[in-house]
C-alpha positions as CSV (number, residue, x, y, z in Angstrom):
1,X,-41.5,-0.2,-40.0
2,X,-44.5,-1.7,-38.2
3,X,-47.4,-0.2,-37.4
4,X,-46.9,0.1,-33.6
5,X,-49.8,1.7,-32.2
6,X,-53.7,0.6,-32.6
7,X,-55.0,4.0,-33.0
8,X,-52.2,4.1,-35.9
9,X,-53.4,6.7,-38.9
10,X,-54.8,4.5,-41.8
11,X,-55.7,5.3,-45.4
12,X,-59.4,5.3,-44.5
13,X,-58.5,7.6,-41.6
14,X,-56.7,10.0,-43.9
15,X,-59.6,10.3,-46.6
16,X,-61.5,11.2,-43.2
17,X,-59.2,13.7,-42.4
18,X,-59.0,15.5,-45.8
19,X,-62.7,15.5,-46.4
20,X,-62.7,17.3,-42.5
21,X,-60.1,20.1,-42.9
22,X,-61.5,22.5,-45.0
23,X,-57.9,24.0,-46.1
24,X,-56.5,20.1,-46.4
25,X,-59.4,19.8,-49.3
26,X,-59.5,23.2,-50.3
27,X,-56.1,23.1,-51.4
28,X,-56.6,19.5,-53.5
29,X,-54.7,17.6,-51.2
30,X,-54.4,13.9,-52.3
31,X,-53.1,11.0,-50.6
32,X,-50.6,8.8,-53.3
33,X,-48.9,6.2,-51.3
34,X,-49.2,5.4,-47.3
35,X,-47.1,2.7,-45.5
36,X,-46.6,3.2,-42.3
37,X,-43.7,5.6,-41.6
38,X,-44.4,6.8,-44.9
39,X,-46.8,9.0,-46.9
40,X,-46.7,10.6,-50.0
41,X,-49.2,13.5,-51.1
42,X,-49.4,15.4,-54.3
43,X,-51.4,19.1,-54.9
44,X,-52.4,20.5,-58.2
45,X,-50.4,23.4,-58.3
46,X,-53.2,25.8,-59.6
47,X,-53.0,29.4,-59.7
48,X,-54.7,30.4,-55.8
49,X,-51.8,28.1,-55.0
50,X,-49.1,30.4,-56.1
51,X,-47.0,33.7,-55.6
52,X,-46.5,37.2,-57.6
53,X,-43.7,35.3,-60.1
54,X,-46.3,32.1,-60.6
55,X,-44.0,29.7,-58.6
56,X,-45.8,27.4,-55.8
57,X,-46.6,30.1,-52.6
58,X,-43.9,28.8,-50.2
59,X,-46.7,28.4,-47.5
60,X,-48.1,25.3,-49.6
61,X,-44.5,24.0,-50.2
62,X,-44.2,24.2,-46.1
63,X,-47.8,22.7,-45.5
64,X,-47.2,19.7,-47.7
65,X,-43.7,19.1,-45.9
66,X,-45.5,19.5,-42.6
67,X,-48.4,17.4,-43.9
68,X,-46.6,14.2,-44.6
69,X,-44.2,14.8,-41.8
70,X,-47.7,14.4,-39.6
71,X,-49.0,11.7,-41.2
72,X,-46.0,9.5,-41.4
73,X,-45.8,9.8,-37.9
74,X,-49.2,9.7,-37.1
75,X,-49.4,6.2,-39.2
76,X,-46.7,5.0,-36.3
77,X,-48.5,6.4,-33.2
78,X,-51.7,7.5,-33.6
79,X,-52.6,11.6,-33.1
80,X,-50.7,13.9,-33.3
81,X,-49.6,17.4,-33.8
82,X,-46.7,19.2,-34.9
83,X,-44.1,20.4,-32.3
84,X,-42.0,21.9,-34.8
85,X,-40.3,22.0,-38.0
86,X,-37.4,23.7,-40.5
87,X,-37.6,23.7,-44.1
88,X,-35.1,24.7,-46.6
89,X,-36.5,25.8,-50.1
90,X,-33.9,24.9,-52.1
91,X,-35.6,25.8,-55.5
92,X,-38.8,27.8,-57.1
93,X,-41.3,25.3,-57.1
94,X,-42.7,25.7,-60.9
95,X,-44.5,23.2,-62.4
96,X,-47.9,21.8,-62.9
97,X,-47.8,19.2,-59.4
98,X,-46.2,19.3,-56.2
99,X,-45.3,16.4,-54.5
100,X,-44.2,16.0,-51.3
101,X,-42.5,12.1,-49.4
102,X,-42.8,12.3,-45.6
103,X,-41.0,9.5,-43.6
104,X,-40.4,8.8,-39.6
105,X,-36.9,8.6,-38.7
106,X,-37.3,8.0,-35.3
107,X,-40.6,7.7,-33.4
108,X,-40.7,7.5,-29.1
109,X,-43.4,7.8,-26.7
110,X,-43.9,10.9,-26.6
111,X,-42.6,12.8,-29.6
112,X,-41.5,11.3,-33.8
113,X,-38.6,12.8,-35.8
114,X,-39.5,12.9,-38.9
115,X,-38.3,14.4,-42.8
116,X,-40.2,15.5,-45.9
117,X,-39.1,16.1,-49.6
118,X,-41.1,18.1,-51.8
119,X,-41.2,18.3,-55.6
120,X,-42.1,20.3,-58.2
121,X,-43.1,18.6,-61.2
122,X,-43.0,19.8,-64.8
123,X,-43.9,18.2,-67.8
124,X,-43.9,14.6,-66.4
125,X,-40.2,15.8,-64.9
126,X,-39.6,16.3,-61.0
127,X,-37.3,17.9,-59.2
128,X,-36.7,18.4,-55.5
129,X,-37.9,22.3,-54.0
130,X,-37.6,22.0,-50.2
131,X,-36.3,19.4,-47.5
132,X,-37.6,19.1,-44.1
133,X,-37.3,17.7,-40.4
134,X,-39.8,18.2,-38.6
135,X,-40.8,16.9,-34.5
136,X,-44.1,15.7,-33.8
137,X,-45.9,15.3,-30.6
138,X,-48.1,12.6,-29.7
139,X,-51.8,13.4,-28.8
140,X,-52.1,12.0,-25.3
141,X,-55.3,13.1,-24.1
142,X,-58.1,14.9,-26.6
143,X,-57.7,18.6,-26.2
């Protein structure tokens, strides 16, 4: 996919916006791979990170999966925020990583379909926690 927009998201942009959000850094968000329609991010899973039986907290599982799902489309058509989105947790996210694959499935003028994977990984071994779609809406005007 092209990058169709010049205010498309870049990695440069992304640094930007991780060293701005304060939970985004706070919770060791790292950028692994950007193309555009595509980003892949990866967290530390560390112990403020998870819940009472030591598994990722699902709220990190469902910000990573909204994360990329942003920033996929946001490397298509510039800003914007999330409309909506569904996640299924499929497994207990245990391990020492999460990673999580956002990609655009469809982008328009006005709003981008996207989907996110997320991962748990343990000992060098990954396996898939929660699945994703998610819609985001394109920033027309600053708020």
């Amino acid at each position: 996919m092209s990058q169709a927009y010049p205010g498309a998201l870049t990695r440069e942009r992304v640094d930007a916006v991780i060293a701005a959000s304060g939970f985004t850094s706070w919770v060791g968000t790292e950028l692994v791979d950007m193309a555009p329609g595509r980003v892949e991010i990866a967290v530390n899973l560390r112990r403020e990170l998870t819940q009472h039986h030591g598994f990722g907290h699902g709220a990190v599982v469902g910000y990573m999966a909204d994360t990329v799902c942003a920033w996929a489309a946001a490397s298509v058509v510039g800003d914007v925020v999330t409309s909506e989105y569904k996640i299924n947790l499929l497994a207990p996210a245990i391990g020492q990583r999460l990673t999580a694959v956002g990609s655009v499935v469809k982008a328009g003028k006005s709003q981008v379909v996207t989907r996110a994977d997320v991962f748990a990984e343990k000992d060098g071994v990954k396996k898939i926690v929660a699945t994703a779609l998610a819609t985001i809406a394109v920033v027309k005007a600053p708020l």
